[in-house]
N, C-alpha and C positions, 0 to 999 in steps of 0.2 A: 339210498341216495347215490352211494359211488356206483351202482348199475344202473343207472339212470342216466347220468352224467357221461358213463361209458357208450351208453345206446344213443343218445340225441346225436352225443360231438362227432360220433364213426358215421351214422349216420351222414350228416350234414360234410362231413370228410369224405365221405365216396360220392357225394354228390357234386360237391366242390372240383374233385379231380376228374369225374364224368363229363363236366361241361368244358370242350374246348377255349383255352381264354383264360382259365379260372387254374393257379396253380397253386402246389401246395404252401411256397414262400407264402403267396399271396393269403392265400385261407387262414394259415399260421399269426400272420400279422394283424390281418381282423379281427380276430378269435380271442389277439393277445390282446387288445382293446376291449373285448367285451368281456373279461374276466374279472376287471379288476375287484367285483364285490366279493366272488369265491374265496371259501379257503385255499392257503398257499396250494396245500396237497389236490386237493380237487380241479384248480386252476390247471396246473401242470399237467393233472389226470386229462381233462378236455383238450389242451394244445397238443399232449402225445396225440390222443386219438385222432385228435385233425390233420396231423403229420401224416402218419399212419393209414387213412384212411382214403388220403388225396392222394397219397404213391400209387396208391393199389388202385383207388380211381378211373386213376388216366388210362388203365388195360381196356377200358369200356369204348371207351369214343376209339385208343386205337385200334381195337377190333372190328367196332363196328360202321365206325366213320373212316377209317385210312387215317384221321388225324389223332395226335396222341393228345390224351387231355392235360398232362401236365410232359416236358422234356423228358422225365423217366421213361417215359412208355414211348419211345421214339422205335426203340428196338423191338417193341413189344406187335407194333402194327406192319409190322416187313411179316410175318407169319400168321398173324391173327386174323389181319381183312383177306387176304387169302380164303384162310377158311372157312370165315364168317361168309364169304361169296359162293361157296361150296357149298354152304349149307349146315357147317357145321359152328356155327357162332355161340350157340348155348354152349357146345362142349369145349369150346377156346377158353371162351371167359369159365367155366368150371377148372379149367384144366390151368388159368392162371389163377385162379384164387388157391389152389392148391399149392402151386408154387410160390405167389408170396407169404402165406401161411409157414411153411417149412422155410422159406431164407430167413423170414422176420424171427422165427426160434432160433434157429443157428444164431444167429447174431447175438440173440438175446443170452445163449450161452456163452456166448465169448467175450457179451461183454461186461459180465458176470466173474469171468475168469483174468482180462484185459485189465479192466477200468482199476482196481485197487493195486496191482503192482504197479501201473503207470502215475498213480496217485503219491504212489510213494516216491518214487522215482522222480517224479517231476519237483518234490521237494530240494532236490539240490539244484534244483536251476534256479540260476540268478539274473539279472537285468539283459547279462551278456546273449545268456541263451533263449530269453525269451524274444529278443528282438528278432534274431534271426530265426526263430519259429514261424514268428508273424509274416518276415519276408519270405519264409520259405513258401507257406499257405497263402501268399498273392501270388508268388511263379508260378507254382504246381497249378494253381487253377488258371492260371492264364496260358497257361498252355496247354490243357487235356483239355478246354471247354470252348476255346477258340474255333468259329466254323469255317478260318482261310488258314490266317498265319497266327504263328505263338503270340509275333508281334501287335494283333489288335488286343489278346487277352493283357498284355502287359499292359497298354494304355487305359484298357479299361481301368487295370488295376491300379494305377498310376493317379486315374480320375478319382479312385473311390478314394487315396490316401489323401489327395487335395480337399477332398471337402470332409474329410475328419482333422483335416490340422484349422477349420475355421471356428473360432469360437476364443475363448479361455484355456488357454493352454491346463496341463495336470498339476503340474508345479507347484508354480509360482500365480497360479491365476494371469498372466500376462493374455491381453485380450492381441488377438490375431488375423487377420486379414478378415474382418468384418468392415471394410470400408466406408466406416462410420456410419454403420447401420446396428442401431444400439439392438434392434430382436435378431442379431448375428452374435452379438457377445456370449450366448448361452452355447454357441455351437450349432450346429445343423443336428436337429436329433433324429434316431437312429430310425424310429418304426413309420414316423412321417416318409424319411427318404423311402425305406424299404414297399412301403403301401404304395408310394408312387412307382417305385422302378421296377417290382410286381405284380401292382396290382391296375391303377390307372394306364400304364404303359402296356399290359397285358390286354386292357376295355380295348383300345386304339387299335392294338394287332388283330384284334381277334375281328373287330370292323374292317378292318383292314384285308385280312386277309381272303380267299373263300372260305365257306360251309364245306363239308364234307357229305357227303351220301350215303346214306345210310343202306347198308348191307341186308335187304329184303328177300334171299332168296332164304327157301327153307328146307330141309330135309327129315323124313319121317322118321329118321332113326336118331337126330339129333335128341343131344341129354344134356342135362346141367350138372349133373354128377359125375365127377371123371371116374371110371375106372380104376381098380386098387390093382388089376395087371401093370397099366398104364404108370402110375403112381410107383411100385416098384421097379418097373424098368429104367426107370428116370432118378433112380432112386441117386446112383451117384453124382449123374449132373446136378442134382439139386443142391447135394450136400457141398458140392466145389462148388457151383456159383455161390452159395450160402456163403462160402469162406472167401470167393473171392469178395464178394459185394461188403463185406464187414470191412476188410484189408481195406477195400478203397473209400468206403466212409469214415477209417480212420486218417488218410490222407487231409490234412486241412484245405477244406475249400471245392474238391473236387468235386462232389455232388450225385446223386444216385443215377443220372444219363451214363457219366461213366461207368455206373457201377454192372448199368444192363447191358455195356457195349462191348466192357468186360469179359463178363460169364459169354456174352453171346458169341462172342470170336470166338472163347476156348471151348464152347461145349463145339461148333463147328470144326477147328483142327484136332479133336480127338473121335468126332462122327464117322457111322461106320455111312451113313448117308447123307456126307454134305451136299452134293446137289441137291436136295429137297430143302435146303436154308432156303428162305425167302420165299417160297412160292407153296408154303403152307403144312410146316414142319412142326408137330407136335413138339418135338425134343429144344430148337429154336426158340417157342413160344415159352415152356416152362424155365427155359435158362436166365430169359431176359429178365421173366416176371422175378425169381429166385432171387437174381442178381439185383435190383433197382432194387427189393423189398428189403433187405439185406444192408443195403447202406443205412435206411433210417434208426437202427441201434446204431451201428457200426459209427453215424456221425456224432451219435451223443457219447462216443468213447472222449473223444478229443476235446469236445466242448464241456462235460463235466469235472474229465479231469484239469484241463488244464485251461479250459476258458478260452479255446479256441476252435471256431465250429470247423466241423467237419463239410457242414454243406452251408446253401445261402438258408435252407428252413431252420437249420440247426444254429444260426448267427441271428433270427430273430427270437429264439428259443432261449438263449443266454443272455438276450433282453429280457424277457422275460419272465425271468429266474431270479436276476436283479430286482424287477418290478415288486416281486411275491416276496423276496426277503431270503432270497438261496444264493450264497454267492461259489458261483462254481472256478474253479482253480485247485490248484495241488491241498489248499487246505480243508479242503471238504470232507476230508478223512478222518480230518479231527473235529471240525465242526458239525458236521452231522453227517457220522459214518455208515449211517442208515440209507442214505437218500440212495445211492444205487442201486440196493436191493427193493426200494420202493418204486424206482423207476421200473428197472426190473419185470415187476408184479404188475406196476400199470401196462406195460409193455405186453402180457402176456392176456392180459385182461383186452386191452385194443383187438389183439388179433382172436381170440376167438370169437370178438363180434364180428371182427372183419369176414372171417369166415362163415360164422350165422348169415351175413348178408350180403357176403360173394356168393352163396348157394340159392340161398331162399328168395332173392329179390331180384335174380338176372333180367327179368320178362320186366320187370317194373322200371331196370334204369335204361331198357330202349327208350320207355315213354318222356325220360329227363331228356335225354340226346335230342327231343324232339323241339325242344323249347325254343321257339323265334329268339333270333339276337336282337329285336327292336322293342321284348321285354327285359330280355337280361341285363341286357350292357348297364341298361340306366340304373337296375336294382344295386349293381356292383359297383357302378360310380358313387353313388348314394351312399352305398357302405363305408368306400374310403375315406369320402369327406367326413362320414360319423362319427369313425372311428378315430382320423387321425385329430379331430375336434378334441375326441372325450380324453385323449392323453394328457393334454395340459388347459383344454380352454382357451387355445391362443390361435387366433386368425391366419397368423405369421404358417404356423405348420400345416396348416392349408392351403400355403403358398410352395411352402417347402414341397409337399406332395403332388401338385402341380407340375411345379418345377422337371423334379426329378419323373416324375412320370411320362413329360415330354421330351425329357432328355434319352429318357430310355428308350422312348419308339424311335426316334431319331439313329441312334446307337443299334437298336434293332434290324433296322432299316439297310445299315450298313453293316450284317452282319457282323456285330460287337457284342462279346458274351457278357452277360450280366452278372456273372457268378463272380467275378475277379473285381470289377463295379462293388457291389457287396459286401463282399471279402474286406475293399481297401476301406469301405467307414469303419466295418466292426472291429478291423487288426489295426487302424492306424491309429485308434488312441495307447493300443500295447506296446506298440513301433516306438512310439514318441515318446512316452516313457522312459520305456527299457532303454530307447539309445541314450536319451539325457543322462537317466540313475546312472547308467553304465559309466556314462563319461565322467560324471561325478567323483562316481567311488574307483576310478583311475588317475583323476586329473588331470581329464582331456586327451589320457594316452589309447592310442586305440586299437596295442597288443592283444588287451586280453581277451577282445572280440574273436580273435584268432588262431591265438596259443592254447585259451579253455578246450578241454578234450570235446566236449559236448560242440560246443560254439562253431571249433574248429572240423569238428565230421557235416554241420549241417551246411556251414560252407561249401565246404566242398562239395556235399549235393546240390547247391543252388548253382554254384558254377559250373557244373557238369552238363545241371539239366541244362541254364542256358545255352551253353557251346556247341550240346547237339542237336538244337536246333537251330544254328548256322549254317546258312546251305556250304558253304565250301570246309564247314568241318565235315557236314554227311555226307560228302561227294569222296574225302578223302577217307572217311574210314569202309564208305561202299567200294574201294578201289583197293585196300588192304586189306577185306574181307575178300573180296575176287581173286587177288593176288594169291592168300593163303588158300583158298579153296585150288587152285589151277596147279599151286605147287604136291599140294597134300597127292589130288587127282596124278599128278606126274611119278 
């Protein structure tokens, strides 16, 4: 039964992220709607493999359409339609199932290695340190996922903590900016907003935007098998993008775009051929894939241990988690100090389907890419209204999904990242919290926000990162970097 469960959910997870429109947030959130009858363990088993299966996905459409199927694969198609136009599209998409294959085990090594001493570790953090956790995982994503300035990702982030402070506060129950609208008192719930700002908001773009064209040329020597030369030559950009892509899916919030934009700079400034980045570079192609496939362990580091996701899939995933009766935090060590190594195994289990069916079904997911948007869109509208129904039965969260659905295309519209959006529902109930407890168990004094060693380092990173993105902080430390380089030269 659990190979069963494994094969349908990767399945329908590569399919998910092959369809422009359709991303893994979104797939995730669906997915997590239609679990509720499984057991806890097999639930989780199906939502990994959806995770999993929509990262690696998206390398299909951006190979072979120029567009990526889910933001992961953004970097994945600067190399891939390239060669896909060359003739060599079988062996791109062989030569990325390869690479997410190898990033997704690295990760899953480390985070095998990672997840239990940060488990522990996270036990001494108190209200103090968790709040600024929380604010830290809204910056960090509001500035790596922003497509102008840091400053829209902050607003995003800003929006998403507004409508997690709507409802019944954690406390005291005190009901809050529900404007005497009594189905507000419950709060804005988390997979409604997320299906809309995902999923109905992703129907709209994807209408919205063009189709891509499909890469028709062929060549007779193309394969789907990559080469074991090929495979060893790339041996170490694999293994570095692999470690880089974990790193940034441990980052709360940042999300696996970064993690392919990542590996793909550094496998470029250490190439011994970086003119050939972009215009249809084997070594390009395999870094991205490495690197985006790499975050998805890498985000469940943060979110298992300490209940704060790593990406926006990994913040409906610890919904989730919740749902099935796992509650992920620093105490999961002791309450069930198994589940990482169960992850783990599911983890390991995903990817050699993924890999079964990155090799064996290349030729099959052209014919998916082919699919009219004037069947899709409506099948995928359909889903979210299903889904975000069958969570509570309530009208209301089909407003909610709505809502945020059209707030998103809007927000899209105006190049506004939605990862920071996201971030602020799932971290602002931790925020609200922790700052209260905190203030509490000080009596209103708000030293120890500052003075805590832990509290007082992650400050410091939040004000760093913000300052340098200042423009007349970066003008002046690019004028002391010049300065020093002319005197050094001298």
């Amino acid at each position: 039964m659990t190979l069963f469960h494994v094969a349908w959910s990767m399945l329908v997870g590569i399919i998910v992220g092959s369809l422009p429109g359709l991303t893994a947030t979104m797939g995730v959130a669906l997915m997590t709607t239609l679990t509720y009858s499984l057991d806890s363990e097999l639930a989780i088993l199906v939502l990994l493999c959806m995770y999993v299966g929509a990262i690696y996905g998206g390398s299909r459409s951006a190979i072979l359409l120029n567009i990526p199927g889910t933001p992961a694969s953004a970097a994945t198609s600067l190399d891939g339609y390239p060669l896909a136009r060359a003739g060599k599209g079988g062996y791109a998409m062989g030569l990325a199932t390869a690479g997410s294959v190898i990033g997704t085990l690295v990760a899953i090594l480390m985070l095998v290695m990672i997840a239990p001493p940060l488990a522990e570790a996270a036990m001494n953090f108190g209200s103090f340190e968790f709040f600024w956790l929380a604010v830290f995982g809204i910056v960090i994503s509001g500035q790596l996922t922003a497509d102008t300035t840091p400053l829209k990702g902050y607003i995003a982030g800003i929006l998403g903590l507004m409508a997690a402070m709507v409802g019944s506060e954690g406390l005291h129950a005190h009901v809050r900016f529900s404007f005497g609208i009594d189905d507000l008192n419950a709060g804005i719930a988390l997979i409604p907003a997320m299906v809309g700002a995902f999923g109905f908001a992703e129907v709209l773009t994807a209408m919205w935007n063009r189709r891509g064209v499909l890469a028709s040329t062929k060549d007779k020597s193309d394969r789907t098998i990559p080469r074991l030369l090929d495979l060893w030559r790339f041996k170490w950009i694999s293994i570095r993008s692999g470690i880089i892509g974990t790193l940034v899916g441990i980052i709360p919030g940042v999300g696996e775009d970064i993690g392919a934009w990542a590996s793909y700079a550094a496998a470029r400034r250490t190439s011994k051929e970086p003119d050939k980045y972009g215009s249809g570079s084997y070594e390009g192609l395999a870094a991205a894939e490495t690197g985006n496939s790499a975050v998805v362990p890498g985000s469940l580091i943060p979110a298992i241990t300490l209940a704060v996701p790593g990406s926006a899939s990994a913040a409906v995933l610890i919904a989730a988690f919740f749902i099935h009766g796992i509650r992920p935090g620093p105490l999961i060590m002791i309450e069930q100090p198994e589940f990482i190594s169960s992850v783990a195994a599911m983890l390991v289990l995903a990817t050699i389907a993924m890999g079964i069916y990155g090799l064996a079904l290349t030729r099959v997911f052209i014919l998916v890419l082919k699919v009219p948007y004037a069947y899709l869109m409506p099948v995928v509208f359909t889903l979210c209204v299903i889904g975000t129904y069958a969570l509570s039965q309530r009208i209301f969260d089909i407003v909610i999904m709505v809502g945020f659905g059209l707030l998103g295309f809007v927000l899209r519209q105006m190049k506004y990242p939605m990862a920071p959006l996201v971030l602020g529902i799932i971290l602002g109930d931790l925020l609200d919290k922790s700052l209260r407890r905190g203030l509490t168990l000080s009596d209103g004094d708000l030293t120890p926000f500052f003075t805590r060693p832990v509290s007082a380092g992650f400050a410091a990173l939040i004000l760093i990162s913000v300052m340098l993105n200042l423009p007349f902080v970066r003008r002046g430390l690019s004028r002391l970097i010049g300065r020093g380089r002319r005197t050094k030269n001298a």
